[in-house]
N, C-alpha and C positions, 0 to 999 in steps of 0.2 A: 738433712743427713749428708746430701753430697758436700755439705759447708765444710764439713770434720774432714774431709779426703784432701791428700795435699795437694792440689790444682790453682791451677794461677788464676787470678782477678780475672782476668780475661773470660778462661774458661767457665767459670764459677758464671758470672753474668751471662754468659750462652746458654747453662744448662739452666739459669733460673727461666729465663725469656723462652727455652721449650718449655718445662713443667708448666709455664703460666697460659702458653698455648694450647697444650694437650688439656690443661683442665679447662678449659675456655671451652675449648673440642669435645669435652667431654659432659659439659653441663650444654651444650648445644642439643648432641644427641638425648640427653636424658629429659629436654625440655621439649626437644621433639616427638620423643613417645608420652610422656605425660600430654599432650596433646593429641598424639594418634590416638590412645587408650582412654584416659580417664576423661577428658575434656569431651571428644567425639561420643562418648561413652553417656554422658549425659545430654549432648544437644541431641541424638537420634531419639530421645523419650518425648520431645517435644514434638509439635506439631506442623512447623513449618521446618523449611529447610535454610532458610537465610542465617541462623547460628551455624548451619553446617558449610557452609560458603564460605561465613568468614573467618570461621577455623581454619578451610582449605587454604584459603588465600591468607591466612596469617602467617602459615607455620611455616611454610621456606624460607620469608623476608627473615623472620627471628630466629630462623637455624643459620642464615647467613649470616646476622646482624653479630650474632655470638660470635663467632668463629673469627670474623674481621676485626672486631674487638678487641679478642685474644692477640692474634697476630699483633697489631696497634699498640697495644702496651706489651706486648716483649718486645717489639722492636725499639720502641724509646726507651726503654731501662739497656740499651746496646751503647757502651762509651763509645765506639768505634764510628757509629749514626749519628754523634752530637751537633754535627755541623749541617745534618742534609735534615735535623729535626723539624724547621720547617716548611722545607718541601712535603716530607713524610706528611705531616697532618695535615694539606692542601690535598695532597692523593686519598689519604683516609676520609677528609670531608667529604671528599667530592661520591667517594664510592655508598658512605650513609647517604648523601642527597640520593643518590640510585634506588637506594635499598628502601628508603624512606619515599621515592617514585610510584618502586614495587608494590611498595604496602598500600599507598593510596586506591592506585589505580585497580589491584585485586581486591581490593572491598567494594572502588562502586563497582567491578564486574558482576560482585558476588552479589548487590543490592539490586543490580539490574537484571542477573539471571531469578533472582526470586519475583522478581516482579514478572519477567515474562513467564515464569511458570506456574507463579499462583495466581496473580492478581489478572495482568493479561487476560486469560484465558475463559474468565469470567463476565469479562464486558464483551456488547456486543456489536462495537467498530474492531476492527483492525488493524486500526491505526498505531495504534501501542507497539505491535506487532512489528510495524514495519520501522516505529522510530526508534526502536531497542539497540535494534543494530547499530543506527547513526547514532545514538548514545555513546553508545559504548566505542565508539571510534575518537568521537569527539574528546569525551573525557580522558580518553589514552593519551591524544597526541596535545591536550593542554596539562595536564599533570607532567610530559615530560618536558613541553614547552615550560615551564616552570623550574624545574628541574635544571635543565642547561641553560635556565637563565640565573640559576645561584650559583651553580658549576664555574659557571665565568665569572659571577661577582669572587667565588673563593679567589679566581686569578688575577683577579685584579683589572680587568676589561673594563671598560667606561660602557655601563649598560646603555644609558643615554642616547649616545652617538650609534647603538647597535639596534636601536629602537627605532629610530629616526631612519636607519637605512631601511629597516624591514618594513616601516611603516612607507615608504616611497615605493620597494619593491612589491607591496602587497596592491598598493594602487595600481602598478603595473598588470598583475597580475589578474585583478581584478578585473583591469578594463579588457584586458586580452579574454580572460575567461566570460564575459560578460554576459553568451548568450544563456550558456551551460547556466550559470548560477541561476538567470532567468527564470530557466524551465525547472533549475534546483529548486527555487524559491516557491514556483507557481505548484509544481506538484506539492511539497509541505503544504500548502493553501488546498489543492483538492483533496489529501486525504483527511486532512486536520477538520475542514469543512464536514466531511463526509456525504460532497456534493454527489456523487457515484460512490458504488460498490463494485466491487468483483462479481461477474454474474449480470448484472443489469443490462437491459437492451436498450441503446441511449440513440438519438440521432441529433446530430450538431445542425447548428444552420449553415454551415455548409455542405451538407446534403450527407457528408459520411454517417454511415449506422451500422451497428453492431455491436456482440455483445463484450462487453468490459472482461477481458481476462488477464489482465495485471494493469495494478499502476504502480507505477517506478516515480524514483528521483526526477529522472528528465521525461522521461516519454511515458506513454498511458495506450496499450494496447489493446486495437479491437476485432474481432472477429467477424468478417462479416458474412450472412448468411449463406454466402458463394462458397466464404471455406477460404476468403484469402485474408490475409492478417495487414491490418490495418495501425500503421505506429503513427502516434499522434505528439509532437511537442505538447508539453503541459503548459508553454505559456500559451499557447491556442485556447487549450483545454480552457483554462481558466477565465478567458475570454468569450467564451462561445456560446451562446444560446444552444441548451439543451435540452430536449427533450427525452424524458426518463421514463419508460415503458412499463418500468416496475413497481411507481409512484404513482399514489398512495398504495396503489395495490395492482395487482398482474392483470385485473378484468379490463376489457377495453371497450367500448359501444364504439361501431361504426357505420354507415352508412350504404346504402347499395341503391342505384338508380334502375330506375323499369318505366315502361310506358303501355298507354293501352288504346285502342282504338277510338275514335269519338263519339260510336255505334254501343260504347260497353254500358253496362251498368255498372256506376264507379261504387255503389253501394255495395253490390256482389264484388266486384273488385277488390277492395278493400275488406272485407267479412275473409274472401280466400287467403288474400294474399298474409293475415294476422294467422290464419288457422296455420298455414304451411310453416311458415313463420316461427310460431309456437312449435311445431310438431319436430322441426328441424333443431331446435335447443332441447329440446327435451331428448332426441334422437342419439346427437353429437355429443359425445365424452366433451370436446371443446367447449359445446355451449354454456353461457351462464343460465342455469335451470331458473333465477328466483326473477329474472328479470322479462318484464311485458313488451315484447315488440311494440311498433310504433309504424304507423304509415302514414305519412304525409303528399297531397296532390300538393303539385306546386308549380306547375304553367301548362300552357296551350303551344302545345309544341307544332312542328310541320306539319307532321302524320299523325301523334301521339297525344293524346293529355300524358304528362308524364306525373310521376310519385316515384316518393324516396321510401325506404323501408328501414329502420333503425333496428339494429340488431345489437347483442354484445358478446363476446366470447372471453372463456377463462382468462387467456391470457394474448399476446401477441400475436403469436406464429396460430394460434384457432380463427383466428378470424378468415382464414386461406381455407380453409377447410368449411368455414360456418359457408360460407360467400358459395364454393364448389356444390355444394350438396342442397342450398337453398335454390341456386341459378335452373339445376337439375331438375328439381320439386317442383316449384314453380311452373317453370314452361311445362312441364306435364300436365301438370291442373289445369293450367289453363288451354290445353288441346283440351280436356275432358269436359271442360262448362264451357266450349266454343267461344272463349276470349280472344280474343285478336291481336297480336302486337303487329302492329304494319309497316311496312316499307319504306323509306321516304317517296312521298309521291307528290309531284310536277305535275300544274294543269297549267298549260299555255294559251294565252286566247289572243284570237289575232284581231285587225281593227274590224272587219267583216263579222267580227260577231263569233267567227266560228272557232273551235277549238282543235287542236292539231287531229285528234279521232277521227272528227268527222269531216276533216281535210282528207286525210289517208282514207277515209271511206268512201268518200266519192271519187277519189282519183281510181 
C-alpha cells in the first residue's frame, strides 16, 4: 500500500524492512500464547510434568529466535547495509548459536528437573539427588563450551591452535587443582558406592566415629557424639576401613567382663547372671527382646575366675544403657546369693616358710 505513496526507493525499502519486523514481532507474540494457552493447555492433562518443562524452556528461545529473524531479514533487504552484509550474518550467526545454546541447555534443565522430581524421589539412595545439581552444571557449561567454540569458528579462529592452548592450560590446572579434584573424584565414588548414608554411625580405622551428616564433593561430615563436627577429606574417606554401625541392621551384640570368687559356685553363677541378664533386655526399651544372652568362664584370674556375658542391644548408643543397668542388677544379686567378687589379693612367702601375716603377727 505504502508502494502507491510517492516516497523514494530509499524510503520505501525502510518501511518494507519495519513491516517485515513488526510481523516477525508479531507472529512471535502470537506463537508465544499459542504456547502459553493451547500447547500448556494440553500438557497439564498429562501426567507428568517433563512436557511442561520443555514447553517452559522452549518458548522464550522461539520468541527470540522470531524476533532476530525478523530484524536479519529487514536489515539485508537495506541497500545502504550491502557492504557490512557479511559482517551482519557473522553477528546474526553467532547470536542463533546463543539462542540455539539456550534451547539446548533449557531442555536438559527441564529433563533433569523431571527426573529429580519424579523419578529421584522414588529410589532409595540419594545419590541422584546430589548428582542433579552437578548435572545440570556440567551440561551448562559444555553446551556453552560448544557454543563459543562455533562462535569463533563463524570468525574465522583456528580452533586447533585454541585447542591445544586449553588443552596445556587445563593440564595446568589440573595439576594445580589436584588434590580438590582427588577428593572430587573420591566423594563421586562414596556416594555412587553407597558406601555410607546420611545418618549412619561409622568409625574409621583411624579411630574418628560419628554420625554421617552430609557427604559433599570434597569433604564428608561427622558428628561426633561429644557434639563436635568432624570434616573428613573423601580421599581418606574412600580409603579408610569402615566400620558401619547401621549395617546390616542397627542391633549390635557386645560383650561385658565380670569375675567371681574361687569359693562361687560357677553353676549358680552362671543360672543368675543369664536370669539378670534376660531380665535387663526384657526391662530396657534399648534391649534386643528376641535375643538369649550368653555367658562364657574363660580363665583363672589373680583373685577371680573371670566370664564374659554377651549381650545385644537395638542399636548403638543402647548398649550404654544395656551395660548401666545390667552392671547395677547384677552386683545386687549377687550381694543377695552372697557371691563374691574379690579384690586383687598378694600372698607373699618368704624363704622361712613364713608369710608376711604371720611375720606381722609375731612382731
Amino acid at each position: 500500500m505504502w508502494l502507491a505513496l510517492p516516497l523514494s526507493i530509499e524510503m520505501r525499502d525502510w518501511l518494507t524492512s519495519l513491516v517485515i519486523v513488526a510481523a516477525f514481532v508479531a507472529l512471535a507474540f502470537v506463537v508465544k500464547l499459542l504456547m502459553q494457552r493451547v500447547v500448556s493447555f494440553f500438557t497439564k492433562k498429562t501426567k507428568t510434568i517433563l512436557d511442561d518443562l520443555i514447553v517452559r524452556a522452549v518458548k522464550t528461545p522461539v520468541f527470540i529466535a522470531l524476533i532476530v529473524a525478523g530484524v536479519w531479514i529487514g536489515i539485508s533487504r537495506l541497500p545502504e547495509l550491502v557492504a557490512y552484509i557479511p559482517f551482519i550474518h557473522k553477528i546474526f550467526s553467532c547470536i542463533y548459536i546463543i539462542i540455539i545454546a539456550l534451547l539446548v541447555a533449557g531442555i536438559a534443565n527441564a529433563i533433569l528437573t523431571w527426573y529429580g522430581t519424579e523419578i529421584a524421589v522414588r529410589t532409595e539412595s540419594d545419590i541422584d539427588d546430589k548428582l542433579i545439581p552437578l548435572l545440570r552444571r556440567v551440561v551448562t557449561f559444555i553446551v556453552y563450551a560448544f557454543a563459543l567454540i562455533f562462535i569463533l569458528q563463524v570468525f574465522g579462529v583456528p580452533i586447533t591452535s585454541l585447542l591445544t592452548v586449553l588443552g596445556v592450560g587445563s593440564l595446568a590446572v589440573a595439576l594445580a587443582l589436584q588434590p580438590t579434584l582427588t577428593n572430587f573424584l573420591a566423594g563421586t565414588y562414596v556416594m555412587s558406592d553407597a558406601v555410607i548414608r546420611t545418618g549412619d554411625y561409622i568409625m574409621l580405622d583411624s579411630g574418628h566415629e560419628g554420625t554421617v551428616e552430609e557427604i559433599g564433593w570434597r569433604t564428608t561430615k561427622l558428628r561426633h557424639w561429644q557434639g563436635n563436627l568432624i570434616i573428613m577429606p573423601n580421599s581418606k574417606m574412600s580409603d579408610a576401613v569402615i566400620i558401619d554401625y547401621e549395617k546390616p541392621d542397627k542391633s549390635m551384640s557386645f560383650s561385658l567382663d565380670c569375675g567371681v570368687s574361687y569359693e562361687s559356685d560357677l553353676e549358680k553363677v552362671e543360672k543368675i547372671t543369664l536370669e539378670v541378664a534376660k531380665e535387663i533386655l526384657v526391662k530396657c526399651p534399648e534391649g534386643a527382646k528376641d535375643f538369649e544372652p550368653v555367658v562364657r568362664f574363660k580363665s583363672f584370674g589373680d583373685s577371680n575366675i573371670n566370664f564374659s556375658i554377651v549381650l545385644k542391644s537395638a542399636d548403638r548408643a543402647g548398649q550404654f544403657v544395656i551395660k548401666h543397668e545390667f552392671i547395677k542388677s547384677l552386683h545386687s544379686r549377687f550381694q543377695k546369693e552372697s557371691i563374691d567378687i574379690q579384690y586383687p589379693v598378694r600372698k607373699l612367702l618368704f624363704a622361712n616358710g613364713l608369710d608376711l601375716q604371720n611375720k606381722n603377727r609375731n612382731q
